[in-house]
C-alpha positions as CSV (number, residue, x, y, z in Angstrom):
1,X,124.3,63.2,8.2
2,X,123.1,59.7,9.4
3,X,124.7,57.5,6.6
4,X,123.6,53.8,8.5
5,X,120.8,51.6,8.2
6,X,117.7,51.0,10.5
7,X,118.3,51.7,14.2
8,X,117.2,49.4,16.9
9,X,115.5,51.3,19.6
10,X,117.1,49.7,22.9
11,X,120.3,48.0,23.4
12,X,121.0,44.4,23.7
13,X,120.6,43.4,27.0
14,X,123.9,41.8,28.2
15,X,124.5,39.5,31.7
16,X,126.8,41.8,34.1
17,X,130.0,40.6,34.5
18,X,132.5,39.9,31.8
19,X,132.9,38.7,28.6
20,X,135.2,36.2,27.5
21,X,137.2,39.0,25.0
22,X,137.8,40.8,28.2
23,X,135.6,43.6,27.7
24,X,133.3,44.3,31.2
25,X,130.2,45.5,31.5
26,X,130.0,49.3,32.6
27,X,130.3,49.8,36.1
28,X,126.7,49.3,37.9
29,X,124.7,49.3,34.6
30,X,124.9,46.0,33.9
31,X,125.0,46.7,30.1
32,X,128.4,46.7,27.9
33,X,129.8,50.5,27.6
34,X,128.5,52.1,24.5
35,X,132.0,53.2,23.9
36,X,134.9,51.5,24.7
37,X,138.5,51.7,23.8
38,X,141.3,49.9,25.9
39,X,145.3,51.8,24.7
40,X,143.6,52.4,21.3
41,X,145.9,54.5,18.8
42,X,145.7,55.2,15.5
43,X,148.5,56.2,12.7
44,X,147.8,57.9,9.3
45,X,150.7,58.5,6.5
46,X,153.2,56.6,8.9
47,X,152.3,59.1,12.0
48,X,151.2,58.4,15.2
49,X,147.7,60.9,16.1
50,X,147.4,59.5,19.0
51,X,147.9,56.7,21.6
52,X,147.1,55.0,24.7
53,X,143.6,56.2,24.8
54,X,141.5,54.6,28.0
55,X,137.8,55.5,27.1
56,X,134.3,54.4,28.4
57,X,131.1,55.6,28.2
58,X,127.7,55.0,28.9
59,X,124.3,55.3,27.8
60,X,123.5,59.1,28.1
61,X,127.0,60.3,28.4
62,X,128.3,63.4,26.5
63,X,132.1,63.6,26.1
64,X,134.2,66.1,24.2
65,X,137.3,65.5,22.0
66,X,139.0,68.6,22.6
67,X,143.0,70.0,21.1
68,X,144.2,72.2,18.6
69,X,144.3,71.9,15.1
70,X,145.4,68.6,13.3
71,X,146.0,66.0,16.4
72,X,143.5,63.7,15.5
73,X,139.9,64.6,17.1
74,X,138.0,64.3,13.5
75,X,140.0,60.5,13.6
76,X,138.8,59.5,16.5
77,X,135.0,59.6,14.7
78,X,136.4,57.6,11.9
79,X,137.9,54.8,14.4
80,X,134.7,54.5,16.4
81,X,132.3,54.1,12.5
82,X,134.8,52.1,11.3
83,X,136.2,53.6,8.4
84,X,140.0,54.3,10.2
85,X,141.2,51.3,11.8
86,X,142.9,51.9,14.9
87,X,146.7,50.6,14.8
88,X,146.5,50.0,18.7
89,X,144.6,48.6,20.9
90,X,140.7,47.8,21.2
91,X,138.1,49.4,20.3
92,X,134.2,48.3,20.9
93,X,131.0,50.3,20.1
94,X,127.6,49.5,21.5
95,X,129.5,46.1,22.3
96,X,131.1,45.5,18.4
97,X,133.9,45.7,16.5
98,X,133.7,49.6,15.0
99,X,131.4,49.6,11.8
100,X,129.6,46.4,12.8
101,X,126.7,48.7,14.6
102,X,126.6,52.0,12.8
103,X,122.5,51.4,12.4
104,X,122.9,52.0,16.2
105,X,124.4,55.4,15.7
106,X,123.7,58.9,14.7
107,X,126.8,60.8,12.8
108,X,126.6,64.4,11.6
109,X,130.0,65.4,9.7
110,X,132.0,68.3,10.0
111,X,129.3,71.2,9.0
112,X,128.9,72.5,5.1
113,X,127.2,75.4,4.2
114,X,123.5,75.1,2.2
115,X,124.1,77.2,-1.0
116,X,121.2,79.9,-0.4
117,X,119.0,78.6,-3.7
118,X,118.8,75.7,-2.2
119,X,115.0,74.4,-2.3
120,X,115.1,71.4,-0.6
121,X,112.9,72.1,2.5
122,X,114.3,71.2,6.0
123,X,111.8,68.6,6.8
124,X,112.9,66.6,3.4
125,X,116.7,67.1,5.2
126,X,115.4,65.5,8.3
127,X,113.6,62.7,6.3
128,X,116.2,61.8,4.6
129,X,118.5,60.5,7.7
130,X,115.0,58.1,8.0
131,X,114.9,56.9,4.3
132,X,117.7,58.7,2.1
133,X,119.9,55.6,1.3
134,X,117.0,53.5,-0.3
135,X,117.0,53.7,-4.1
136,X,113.9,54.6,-6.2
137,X,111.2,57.4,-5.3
138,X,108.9,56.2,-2.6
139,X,105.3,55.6,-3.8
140,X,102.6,57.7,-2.6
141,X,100.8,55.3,-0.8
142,X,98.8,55.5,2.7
143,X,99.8,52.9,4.9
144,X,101.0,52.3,8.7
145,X,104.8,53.0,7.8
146,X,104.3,55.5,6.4
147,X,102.4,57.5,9.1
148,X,104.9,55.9,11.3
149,X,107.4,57.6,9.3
150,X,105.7,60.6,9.2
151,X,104.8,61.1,12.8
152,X,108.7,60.0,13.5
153,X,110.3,63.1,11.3
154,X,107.5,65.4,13.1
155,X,108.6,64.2,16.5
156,X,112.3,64.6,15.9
157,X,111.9,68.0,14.4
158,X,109.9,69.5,17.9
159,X,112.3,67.8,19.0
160,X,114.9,70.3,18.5
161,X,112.9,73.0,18.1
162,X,112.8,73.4,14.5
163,X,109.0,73.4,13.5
164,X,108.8,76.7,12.9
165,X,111.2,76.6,10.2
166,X,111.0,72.7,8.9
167,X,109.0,73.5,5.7
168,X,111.0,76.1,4.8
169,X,113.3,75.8,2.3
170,X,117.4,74.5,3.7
171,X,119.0,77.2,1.5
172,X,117.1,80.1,3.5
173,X,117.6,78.9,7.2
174,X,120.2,80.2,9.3
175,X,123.1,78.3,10.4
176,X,121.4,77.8,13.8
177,X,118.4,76.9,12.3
178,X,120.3,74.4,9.7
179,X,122.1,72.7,12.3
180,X,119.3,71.9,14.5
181,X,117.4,70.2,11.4
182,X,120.9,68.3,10.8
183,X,120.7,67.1,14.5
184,X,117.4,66.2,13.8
185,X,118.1,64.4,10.8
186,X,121.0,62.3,12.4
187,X,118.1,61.3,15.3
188,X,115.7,60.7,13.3
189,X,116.4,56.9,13.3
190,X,116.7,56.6,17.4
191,X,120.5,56.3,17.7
192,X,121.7,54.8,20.6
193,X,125.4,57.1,20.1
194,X,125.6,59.9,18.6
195,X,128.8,61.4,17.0
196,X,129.2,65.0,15.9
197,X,131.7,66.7,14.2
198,X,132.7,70.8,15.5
199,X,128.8,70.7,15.4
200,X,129.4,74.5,16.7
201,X,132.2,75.6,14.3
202,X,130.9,79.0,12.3
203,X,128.1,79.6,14.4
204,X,127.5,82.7,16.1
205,X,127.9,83.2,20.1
206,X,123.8,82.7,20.8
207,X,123.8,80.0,18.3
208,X,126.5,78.4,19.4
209,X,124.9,78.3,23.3
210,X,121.6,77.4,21.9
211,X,122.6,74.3,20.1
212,X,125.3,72.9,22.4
213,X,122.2,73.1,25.4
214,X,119.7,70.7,22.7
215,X,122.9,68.4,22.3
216,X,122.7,68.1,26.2
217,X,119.3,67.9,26.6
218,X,119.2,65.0,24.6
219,X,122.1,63.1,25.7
220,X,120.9,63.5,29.6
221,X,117.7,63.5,28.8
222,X,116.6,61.5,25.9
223,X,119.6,59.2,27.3
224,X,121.7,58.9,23.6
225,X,125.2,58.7,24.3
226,X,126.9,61.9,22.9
227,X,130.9,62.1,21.4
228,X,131.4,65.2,20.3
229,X,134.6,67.1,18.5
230,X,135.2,70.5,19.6
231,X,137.4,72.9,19.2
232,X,136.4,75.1,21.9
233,X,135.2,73.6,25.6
234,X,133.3,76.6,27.2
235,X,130.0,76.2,24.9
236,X,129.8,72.7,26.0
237,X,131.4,73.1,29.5
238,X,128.4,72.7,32.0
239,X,127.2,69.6,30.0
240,X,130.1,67.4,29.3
241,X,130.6,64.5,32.0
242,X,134.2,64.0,30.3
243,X,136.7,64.9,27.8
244,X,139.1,63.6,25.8
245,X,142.3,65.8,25.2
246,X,144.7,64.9,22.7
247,X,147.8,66.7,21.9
248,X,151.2,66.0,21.0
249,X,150.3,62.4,20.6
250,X,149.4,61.5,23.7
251,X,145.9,61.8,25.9
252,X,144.3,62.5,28.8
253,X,140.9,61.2,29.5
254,X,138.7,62.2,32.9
255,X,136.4,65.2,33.9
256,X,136.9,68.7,32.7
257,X,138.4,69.5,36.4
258,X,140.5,66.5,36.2
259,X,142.0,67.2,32.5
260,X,141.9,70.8,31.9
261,X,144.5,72.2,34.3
262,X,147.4,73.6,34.2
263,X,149.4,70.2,35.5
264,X,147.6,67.9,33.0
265,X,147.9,70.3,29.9
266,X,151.7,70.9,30.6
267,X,152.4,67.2,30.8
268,X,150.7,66.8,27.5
269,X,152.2,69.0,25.5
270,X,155.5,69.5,27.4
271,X,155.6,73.0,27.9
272,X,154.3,75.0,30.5
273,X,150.8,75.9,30.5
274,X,148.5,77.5,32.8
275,X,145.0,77.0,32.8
276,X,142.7,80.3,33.9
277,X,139.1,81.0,35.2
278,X,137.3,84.2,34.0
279,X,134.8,86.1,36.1
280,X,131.9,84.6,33.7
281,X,133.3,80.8,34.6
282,X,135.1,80.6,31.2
283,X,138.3,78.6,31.0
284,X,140.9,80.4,29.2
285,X,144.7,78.7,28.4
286,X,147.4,80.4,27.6
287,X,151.5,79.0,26.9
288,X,150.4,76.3,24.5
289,X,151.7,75.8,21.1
290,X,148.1,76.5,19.3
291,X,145.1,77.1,21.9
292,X,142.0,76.7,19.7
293,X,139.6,79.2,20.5
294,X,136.7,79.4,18.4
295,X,135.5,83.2,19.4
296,X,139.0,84.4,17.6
297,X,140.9,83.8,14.4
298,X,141.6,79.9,15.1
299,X,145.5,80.4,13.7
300,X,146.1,83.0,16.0
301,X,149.7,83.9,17.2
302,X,151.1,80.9,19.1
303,X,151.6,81.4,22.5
304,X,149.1,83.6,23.0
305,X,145.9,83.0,25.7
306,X,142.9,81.6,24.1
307,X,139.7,79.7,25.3
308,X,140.3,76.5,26.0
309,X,139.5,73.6,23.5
């Protein structure tokens, strides 16, 4: 869900060049990355998740946090809102220190099943990323904001496909169905960066497609930055323009041809590991301690080959 205050509708504009923290511009924009960590890290309970992370991206990007189980991806979402401080490193979003512009972004959390009695209707989901985190019951009164509003949640929910289905209640959607009013919900305020969460995870194969090509459309086309946690690349594949792997406490950061390879993936996790094409185009891994596939058991037998995450 979108927990943040009011979001601005553009970004600041910014003189190319750099600024005196050190922090350029993105390359050829002229604007400041929306993302931007230089060797950021991050330690919880005395562990390090993860370090030396080199990360930018621009407006209308989509990158993927990809690796198995428990190295971090969720924590890097955490680092760029601001509620995990990084323990190395710097780390900017939409040019501020992390937390100082999170009415600039969209955030939908790790996804939680709506109990089937549930009689909230999807469109009061979706209009409550515009207005839930104002106290008191809104007063039913006609005015220009309130079309505004109204028009706004309308537009978000064709959006994504979801009019169909908006006014029906949460409980007795499907997951797809759920998730797209969720998306909806987190865009409903025009977020400049979007974060999501294993949006995907316990969806079905179609569902899983469906909702990882609305994700692209609107990062490429609707030009909202998109970081995404996933635990398996292939869904996502033809509309990432990076990825992030972590694993073993390290990273590697560049384009899924650059990172997921058999040389980069054995230097990460210090094993051999060899990275496979199928006959439909779908990566497949196999040799790493835990490759998380989502189309299996995700605690599958160690070792074994697995789509790559």
């Amino acid at each position: 869900m979108n927990p943040t205050a009011k979001a601005r509708e553009a970004v600041p504009s910014r003189r190319s060049g750099s600024h005196d923290d050190g922090h350029d511009t993105a390359a050829g924009t002229g604007s400041w990355p929306v993302v931007d960590l230089r060797g950021a890290g991050v330690r919880v309970g005395g562990r390090t998740l993860w370090s030396g992370v080199d990360l930018r991206i621009g407006t209308g990007e989509f990158t993927a946090v990809l690796g198995p189980n428990g190295v971090g991806k969720s924590t890097m979402i955490k680092v760029l809102l601001g509620t995990l401080p990084a323990a190395a490193g710097d780390v900017r979003v939409l040019g501020a220190r992390p937390g100082q512009a999170n009415d600039r972004i969209g955030y939908l959390p790790q996804r939680r099943s709506f109990d089937a009695t549930l009689r909230i209707r999807g469109i009061d989901v979706v209009r409550l990323g515009l207005d839930g985190d104002r106290w008191g019951v809104p007063l039913p009164l006609p005015g220009a904001r309130r079309r505004a509003d109204r028009a706004r949640v309308d537009e978000v929910i064709k959006l994504v496909g979801a009019t169909a289905y908006a006014r029906r209640p949460i409980g007795q959607c499907s997951g797809g169905e759920q998730q797209r009013l969720l998306i909806a919900q987190a865009l409903v305020r025009r977020p400049e960066l979007l974060l999501l969460d294993e949006p995907l995870d316990s969806l079905d194969l179609p569902n899983q497609g469906a909702v990882a090509a609305l994700i692209g459309r609107i990062c490429h086309h609707e030009g909202v930055s998109v970081v995404m946690v996933a635990h398996d690349v292939n869904p996502i594949l033809h509309h990432l323009d990076r990825v992030v792997y972590l694993a073993e406490g390290g990273a590697a950061v560049g384009t899924p041809a650059e990172v997921i390879t058999s040389g980069t993936l054995t230097r990460l996790y210090g094993t051999p590991v060899e990275v496979l094409r199928a006959s439909d185009g779908r990566l497949v891994v196999v040799g790493r301690p835990e490759a998380p596939a989502v189309h299996t058991d995700r605690h599958d037998t160690p070792g074994s080959g697995h789509a790559a995450g």
